[in-house]
Backbone as a printed PyTorch tensor [residue, N CA C, xyz], in Angstrom:
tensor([[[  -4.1830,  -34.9740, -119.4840],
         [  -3.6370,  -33.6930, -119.8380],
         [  -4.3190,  -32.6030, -118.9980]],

        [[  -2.9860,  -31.8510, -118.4510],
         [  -3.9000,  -30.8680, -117.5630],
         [  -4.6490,  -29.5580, -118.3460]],

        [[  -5.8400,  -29.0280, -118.2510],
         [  -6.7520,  -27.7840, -118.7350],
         [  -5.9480,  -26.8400, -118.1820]],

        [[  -5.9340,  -25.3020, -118.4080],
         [  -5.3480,  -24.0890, -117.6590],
         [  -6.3780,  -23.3050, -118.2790]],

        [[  -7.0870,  -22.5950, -117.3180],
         [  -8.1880,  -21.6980, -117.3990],
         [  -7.6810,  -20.5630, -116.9980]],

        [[  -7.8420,  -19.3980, -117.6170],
         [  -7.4510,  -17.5560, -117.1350],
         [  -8.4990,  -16.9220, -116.7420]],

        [[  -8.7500,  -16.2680, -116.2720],
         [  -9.9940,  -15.7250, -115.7720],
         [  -9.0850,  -13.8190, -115.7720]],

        [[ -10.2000,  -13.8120, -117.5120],
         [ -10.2710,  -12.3640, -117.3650],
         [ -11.1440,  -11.7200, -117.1650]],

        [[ -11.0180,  -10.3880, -116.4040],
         [ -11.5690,   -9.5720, -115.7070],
         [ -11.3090,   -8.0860, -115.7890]],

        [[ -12.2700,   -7.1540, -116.6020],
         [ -11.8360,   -5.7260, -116.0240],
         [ -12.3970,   -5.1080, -114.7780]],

        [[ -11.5380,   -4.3050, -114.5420],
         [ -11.5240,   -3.5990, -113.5100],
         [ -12.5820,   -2.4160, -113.3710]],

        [[ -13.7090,   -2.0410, -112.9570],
         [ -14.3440,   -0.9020, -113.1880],
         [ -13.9700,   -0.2010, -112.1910]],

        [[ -13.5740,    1.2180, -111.9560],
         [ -13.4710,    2.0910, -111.3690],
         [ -14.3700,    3.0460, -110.9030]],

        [[ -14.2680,    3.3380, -109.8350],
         [ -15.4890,    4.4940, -109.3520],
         [ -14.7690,    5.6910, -108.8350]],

        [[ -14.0430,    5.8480, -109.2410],
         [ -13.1760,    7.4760, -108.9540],
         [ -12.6650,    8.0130, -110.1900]],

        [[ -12.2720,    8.8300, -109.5040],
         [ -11.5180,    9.5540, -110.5000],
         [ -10.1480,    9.9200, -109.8700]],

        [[  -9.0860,   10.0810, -110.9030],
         [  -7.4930,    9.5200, -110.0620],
         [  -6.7660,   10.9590, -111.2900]],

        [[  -6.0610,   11.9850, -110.0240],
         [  -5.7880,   12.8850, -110.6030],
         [  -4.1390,   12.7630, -110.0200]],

        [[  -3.3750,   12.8930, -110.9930],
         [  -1.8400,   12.8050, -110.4740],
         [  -1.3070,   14.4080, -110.3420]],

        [[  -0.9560,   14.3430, -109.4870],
         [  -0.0800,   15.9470, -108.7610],
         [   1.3800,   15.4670, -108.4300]],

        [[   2.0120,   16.7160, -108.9730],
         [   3.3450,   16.8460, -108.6920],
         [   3.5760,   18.0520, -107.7380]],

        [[   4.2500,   17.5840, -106.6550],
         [   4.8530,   18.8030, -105.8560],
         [   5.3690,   18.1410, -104.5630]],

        [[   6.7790,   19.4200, -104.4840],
         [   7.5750,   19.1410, -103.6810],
         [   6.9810,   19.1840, -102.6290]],

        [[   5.9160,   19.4560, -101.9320],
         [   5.6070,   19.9450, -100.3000],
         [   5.6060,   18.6770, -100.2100]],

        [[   5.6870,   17.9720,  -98.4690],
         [   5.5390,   16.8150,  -97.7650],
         [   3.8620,   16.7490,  -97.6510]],

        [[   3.4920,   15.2940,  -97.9060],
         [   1.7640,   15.3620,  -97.3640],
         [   1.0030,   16.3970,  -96.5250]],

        [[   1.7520,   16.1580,  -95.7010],
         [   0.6590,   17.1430,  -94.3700],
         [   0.2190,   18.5850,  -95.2730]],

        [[   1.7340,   19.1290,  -95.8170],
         [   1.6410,   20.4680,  -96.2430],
         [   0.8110,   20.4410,  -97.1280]],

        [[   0.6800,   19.2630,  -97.7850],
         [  -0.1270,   19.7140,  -99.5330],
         [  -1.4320,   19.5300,  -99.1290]],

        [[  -1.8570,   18.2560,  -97.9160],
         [  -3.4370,   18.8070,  -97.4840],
         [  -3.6090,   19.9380,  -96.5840]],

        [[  -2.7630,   20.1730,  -96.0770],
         [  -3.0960,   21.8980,  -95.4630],
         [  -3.1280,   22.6870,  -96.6300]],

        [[  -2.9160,   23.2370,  -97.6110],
         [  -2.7640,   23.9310,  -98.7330],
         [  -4.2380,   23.5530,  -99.7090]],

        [[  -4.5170,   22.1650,  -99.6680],
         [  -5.8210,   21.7000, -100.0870],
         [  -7.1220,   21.8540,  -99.6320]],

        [[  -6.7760,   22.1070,  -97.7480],
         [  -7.8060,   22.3750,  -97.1120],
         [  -8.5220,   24.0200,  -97.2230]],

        [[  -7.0710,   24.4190,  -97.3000],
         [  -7.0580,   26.5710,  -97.5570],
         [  -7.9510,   26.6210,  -98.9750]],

        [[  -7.2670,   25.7290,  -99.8170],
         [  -8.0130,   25.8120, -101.2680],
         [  -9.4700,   25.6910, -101.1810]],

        [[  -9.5260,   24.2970, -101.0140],
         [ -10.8850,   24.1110, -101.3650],
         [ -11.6230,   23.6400, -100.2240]],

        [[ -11.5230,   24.1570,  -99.0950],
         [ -12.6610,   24.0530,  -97.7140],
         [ -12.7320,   22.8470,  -97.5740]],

        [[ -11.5720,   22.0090,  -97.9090],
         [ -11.7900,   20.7240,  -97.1450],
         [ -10.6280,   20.3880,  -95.7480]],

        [[ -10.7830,   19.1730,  -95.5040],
         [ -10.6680,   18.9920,  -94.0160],
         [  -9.8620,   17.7670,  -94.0980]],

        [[  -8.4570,   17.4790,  -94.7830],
         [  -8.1170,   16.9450,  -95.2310],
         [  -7.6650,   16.2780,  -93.0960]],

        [[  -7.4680,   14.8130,  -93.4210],
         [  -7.4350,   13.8310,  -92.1990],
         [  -6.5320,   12.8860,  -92.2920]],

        [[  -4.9850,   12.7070,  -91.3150],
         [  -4.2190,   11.5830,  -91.8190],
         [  -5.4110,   10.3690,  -91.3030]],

        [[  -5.1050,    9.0740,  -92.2310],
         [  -6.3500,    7.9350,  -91.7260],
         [  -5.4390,    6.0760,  -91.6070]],

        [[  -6.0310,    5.7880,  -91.8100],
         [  -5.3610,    4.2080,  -91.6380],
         [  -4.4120,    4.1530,  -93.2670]],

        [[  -3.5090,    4.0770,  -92.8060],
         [  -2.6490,    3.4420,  -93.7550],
         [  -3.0410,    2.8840,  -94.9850]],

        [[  -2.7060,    3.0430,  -96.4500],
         [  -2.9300,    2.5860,  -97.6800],
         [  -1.9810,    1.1970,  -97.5560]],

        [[  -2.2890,   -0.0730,  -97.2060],
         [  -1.2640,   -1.1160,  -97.3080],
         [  -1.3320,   -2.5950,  -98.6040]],

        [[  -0.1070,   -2.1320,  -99.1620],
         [  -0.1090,   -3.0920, -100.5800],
         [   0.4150,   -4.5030, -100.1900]],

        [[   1.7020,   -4.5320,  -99.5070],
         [   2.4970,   -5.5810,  -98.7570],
         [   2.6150,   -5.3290,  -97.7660]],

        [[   3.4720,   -6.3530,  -96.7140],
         [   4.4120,   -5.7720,  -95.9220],
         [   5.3220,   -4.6450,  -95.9420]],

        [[   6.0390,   -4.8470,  -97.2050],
         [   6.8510,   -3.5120,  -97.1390],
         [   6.3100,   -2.1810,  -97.9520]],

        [[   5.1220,   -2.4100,  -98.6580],
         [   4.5750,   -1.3020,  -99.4140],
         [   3.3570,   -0.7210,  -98.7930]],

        [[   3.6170,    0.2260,  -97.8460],
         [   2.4170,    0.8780,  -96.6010],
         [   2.9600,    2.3100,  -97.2100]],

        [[   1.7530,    2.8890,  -97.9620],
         [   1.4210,    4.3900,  -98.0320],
         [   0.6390,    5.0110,  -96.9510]],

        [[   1.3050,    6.4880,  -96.4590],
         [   0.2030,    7.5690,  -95.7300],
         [  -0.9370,    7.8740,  -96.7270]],

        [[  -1.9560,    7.9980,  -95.6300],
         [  -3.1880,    8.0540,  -96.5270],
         [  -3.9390,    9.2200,  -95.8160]],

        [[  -4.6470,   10.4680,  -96.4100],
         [  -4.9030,   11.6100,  -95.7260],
         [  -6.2130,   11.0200,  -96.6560]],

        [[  -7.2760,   11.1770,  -95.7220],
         [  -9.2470,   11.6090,  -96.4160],
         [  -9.7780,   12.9350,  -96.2170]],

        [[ -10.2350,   13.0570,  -96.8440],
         [ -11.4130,   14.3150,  -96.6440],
         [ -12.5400,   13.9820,  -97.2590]],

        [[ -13.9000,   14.5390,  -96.6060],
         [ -15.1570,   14.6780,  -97.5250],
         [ -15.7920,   15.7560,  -97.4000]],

        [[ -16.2750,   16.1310,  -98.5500],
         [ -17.4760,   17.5070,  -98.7310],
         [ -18.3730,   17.6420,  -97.7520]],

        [[ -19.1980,   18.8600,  -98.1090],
         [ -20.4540,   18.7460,  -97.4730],
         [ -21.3220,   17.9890,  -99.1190]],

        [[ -21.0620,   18.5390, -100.2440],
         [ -21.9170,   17.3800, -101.2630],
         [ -21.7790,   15.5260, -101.3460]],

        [[ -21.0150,   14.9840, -100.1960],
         [ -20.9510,   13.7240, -100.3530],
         [ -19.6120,   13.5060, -101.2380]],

        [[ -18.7130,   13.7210, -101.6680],
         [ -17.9790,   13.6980, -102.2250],
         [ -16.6370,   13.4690, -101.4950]],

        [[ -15.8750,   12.0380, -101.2760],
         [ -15.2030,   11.7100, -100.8860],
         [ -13.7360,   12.2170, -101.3580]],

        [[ -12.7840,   12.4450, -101.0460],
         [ -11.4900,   12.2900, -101.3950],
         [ -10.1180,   11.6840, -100.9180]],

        [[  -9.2260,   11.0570, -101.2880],
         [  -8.1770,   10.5580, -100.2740],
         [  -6.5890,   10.6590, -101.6150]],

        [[  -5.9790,   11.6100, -100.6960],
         [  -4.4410,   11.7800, -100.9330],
         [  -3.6430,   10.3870, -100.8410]],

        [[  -2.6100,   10.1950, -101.7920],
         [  -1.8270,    9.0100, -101.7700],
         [  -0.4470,    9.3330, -102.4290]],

        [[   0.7090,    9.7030, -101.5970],
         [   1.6510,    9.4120, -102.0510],
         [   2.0440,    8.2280, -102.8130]],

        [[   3.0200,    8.7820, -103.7710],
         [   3.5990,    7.2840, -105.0520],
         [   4.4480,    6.6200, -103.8900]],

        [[   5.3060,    7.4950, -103.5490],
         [   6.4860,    6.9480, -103.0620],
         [   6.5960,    6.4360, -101.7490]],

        [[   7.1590,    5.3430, -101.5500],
         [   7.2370,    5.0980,  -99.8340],
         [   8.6560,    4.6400,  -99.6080]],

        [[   8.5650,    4.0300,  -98.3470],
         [  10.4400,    3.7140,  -97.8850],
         [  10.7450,    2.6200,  -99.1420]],

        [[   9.6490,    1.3300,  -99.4790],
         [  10.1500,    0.1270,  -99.6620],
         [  10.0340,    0.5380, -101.4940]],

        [[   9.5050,    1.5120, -101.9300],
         [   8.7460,    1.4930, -103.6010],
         [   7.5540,    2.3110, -103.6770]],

        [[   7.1780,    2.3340, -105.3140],
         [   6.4470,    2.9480, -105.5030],
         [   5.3390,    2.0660, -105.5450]],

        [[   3.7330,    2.8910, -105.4220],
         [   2.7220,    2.6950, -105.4090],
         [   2.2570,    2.1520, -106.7320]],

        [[   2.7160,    2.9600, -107.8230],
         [   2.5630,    2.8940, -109.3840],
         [   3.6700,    3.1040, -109.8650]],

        [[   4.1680,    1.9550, -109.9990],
         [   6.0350,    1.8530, -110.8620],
         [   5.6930,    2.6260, -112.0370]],

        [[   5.1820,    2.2110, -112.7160],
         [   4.9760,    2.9670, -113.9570],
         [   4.6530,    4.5680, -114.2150]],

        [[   4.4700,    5.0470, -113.1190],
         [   4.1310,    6.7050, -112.9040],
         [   5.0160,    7.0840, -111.7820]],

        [[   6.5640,    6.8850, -112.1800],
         [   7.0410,    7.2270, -110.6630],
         [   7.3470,    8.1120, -110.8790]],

        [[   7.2960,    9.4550, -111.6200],
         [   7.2990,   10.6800, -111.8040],
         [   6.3900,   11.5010, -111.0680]],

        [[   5.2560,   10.6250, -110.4090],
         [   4.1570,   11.3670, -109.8700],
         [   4.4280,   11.4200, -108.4560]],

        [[   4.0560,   12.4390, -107.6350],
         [   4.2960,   12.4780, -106.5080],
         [   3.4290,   12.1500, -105.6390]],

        [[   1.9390,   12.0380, -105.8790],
         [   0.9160,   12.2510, -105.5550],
         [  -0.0220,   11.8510, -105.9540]],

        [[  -1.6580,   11.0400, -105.6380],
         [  -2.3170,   10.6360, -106.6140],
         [  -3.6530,   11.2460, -105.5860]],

        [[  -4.4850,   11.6670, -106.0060],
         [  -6.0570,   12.5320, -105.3070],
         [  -6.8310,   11.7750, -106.0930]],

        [[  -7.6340,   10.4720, -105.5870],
         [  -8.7850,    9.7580, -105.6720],
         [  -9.9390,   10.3790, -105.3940]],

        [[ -10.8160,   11.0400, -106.3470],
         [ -12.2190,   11.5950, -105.9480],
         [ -13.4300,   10.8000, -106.0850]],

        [[ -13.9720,   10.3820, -105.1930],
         [ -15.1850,    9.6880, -105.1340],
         [ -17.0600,   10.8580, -105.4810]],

        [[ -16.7860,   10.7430, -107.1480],
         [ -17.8370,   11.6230, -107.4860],
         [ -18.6390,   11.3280, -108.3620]],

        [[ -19.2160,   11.2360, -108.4870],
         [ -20.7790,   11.0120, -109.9550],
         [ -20.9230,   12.0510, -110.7930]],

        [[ -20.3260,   13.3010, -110.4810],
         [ -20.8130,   14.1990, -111.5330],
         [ -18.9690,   14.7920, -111.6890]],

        [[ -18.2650,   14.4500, -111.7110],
         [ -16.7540,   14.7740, -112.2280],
         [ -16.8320,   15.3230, -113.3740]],

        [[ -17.7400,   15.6650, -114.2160],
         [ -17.6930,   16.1820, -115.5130],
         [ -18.2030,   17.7390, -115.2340]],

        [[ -18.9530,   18.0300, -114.4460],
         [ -19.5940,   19.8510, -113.8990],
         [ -18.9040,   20.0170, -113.5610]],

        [[ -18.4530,   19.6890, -112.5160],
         [ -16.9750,   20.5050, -111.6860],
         [ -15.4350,   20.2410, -111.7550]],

        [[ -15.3380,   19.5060, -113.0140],
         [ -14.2210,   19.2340, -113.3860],
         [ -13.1240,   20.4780, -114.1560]],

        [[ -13.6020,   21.1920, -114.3790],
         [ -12.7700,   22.7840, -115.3210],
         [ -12.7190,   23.3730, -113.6150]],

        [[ -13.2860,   23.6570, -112.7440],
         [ -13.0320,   24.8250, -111.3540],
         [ -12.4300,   23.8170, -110.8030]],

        [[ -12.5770,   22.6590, -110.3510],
         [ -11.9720,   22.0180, -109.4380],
         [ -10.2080,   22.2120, -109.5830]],

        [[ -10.2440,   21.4180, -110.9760],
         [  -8.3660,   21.7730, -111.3230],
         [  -7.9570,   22.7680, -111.3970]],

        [[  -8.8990,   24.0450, -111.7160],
         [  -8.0550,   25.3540, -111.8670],
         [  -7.6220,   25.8320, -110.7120]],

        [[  -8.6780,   25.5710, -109.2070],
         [  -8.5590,   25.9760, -108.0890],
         [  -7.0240,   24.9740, -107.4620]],

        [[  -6.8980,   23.5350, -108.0910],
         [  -5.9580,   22.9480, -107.9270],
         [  -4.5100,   23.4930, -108.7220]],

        [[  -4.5430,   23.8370, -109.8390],
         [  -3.7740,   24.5590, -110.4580],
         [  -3.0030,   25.8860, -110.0280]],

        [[  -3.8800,   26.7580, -108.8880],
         [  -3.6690,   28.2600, -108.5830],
         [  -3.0880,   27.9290, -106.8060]],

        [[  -2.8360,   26.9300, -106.6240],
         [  -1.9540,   26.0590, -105.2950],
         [  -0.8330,   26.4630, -106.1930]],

        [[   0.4480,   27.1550, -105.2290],
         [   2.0750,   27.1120, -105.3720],
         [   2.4430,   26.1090, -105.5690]],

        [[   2.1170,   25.4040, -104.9410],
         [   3.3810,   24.0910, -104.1250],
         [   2.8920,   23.0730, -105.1170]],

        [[   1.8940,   23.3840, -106.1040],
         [   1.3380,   22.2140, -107.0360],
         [   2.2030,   22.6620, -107.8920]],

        [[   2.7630,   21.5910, -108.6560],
         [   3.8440,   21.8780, -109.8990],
         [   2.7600,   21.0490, -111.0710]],

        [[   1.7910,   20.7410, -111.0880],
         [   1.3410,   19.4650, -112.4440],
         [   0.3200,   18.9870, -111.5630]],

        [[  -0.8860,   19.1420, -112.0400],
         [  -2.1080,   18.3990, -112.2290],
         [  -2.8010,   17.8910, -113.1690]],

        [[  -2.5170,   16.3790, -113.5530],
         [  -3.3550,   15.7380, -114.8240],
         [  -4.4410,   14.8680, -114.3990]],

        [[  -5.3930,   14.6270, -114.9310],
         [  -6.2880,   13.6020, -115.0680],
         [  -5.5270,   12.2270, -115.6390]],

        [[  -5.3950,   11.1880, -114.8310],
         [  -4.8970,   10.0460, -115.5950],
         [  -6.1280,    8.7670, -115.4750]],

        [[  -6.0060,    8.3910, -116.4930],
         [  -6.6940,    7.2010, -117.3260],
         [  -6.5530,    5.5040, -116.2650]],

        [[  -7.0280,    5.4640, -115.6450],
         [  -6.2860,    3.9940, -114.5900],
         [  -6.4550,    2.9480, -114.8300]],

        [[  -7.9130,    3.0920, -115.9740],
         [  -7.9140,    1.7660, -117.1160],
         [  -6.3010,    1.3400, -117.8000]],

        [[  -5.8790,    2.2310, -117.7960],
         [  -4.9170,    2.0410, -119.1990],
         [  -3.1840,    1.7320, -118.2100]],

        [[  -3.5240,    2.1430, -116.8910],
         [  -2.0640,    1.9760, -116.1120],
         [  -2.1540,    0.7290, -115.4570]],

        [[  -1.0390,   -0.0120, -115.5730],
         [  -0.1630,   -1.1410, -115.1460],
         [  -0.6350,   -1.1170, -113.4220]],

        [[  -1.0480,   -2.0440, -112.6850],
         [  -1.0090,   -2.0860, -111.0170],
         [  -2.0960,   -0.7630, -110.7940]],

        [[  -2.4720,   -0.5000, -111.5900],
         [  -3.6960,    0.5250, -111.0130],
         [  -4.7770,   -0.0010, -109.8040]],

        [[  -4.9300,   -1.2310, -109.9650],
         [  -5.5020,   -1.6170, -108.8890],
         [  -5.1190,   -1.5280, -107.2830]],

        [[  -3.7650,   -1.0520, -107.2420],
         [  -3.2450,   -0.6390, -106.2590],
         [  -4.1850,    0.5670, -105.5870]],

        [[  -4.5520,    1.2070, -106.4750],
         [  -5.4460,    2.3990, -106.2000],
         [  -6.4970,    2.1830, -105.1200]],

        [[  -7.2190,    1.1700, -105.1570],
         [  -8.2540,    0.7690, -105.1100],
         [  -8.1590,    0.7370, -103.3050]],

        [[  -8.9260,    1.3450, -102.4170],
         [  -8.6750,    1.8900, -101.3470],
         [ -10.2740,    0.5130, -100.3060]],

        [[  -9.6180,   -0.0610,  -99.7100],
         [ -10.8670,   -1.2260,  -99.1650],
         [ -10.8690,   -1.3640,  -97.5080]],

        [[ -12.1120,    0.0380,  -97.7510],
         [ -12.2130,    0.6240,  -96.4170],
         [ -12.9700,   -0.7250,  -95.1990]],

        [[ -12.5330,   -0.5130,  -93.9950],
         [ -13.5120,   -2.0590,  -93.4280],
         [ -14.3890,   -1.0720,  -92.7910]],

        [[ -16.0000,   -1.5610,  -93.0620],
         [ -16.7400,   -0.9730,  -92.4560],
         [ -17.7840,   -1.9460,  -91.2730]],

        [[ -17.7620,   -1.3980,  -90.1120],
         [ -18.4220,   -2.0930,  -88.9340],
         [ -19.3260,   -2.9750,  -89.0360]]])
């Protein structure tokens, strides 16, 4: 008789994953991000899930060490996060202290035009969130 073993596993996260809605095209919303908040937003290597599921991927980082990278939901072949395809946008912040600068950061994100909706979403709790998960190759 054959055994069948599952191997569960959570996922720990080290960002923080803020969903934005707005009509501008990428480029525009990190030019508008860069005006905001003095960053230096950078198109970079491709976010790639499949063959046919390749997101643009824009980075920026602080001068405090604080990473960030833009990710459209949507691409030619599907979405990034089926389950949030209402979102236009997902801003991965690579931070340790997200709780101090978490009230200025969104408000300064909030007082952007072209931003229609900025939430904090939960990525424990979303379906394919691991999609998120950005696996930079380093030299």
């Amino acid at each position: 008789m054959k055994t069948h073993h599952t191997l569960h596993c959570t996922q720990e996260y080290e960002f923080i994953t803020l969903a934005i809605n707005s009509h501008s095209r990428g480029y525009k919303l990190c030019w508008n991000l860069n005006k905001s908040l003095g960053l230096s937003f950078k198109m970079t290597d491709n976010h790639i899930i499949s063959k046919e599921l390749i997101f643009t991927r824009y980075e920026a980082k602080d001068d405090d060490g604080r990473s960030f990278n833009l990710l459209p939901n949507l691409s030619k072949k599907g979405y990034l996060i089926p389950s949030q395809s209402r979102i236009n946008y997902f801003l991965l912040i690579n931070n340790s202290n997200w709780d101090n600068i978490k009230d200025k950061f969104l408000s300064k994100l909030r007082a952007i035009n072209d931003i229609l909706l900025v939430r904090e979403l939960d990525v424990e709790k979303i379906k394919n969130s691991d999609r998120l998960i950005i696996y930079d190759k380093k030299n």
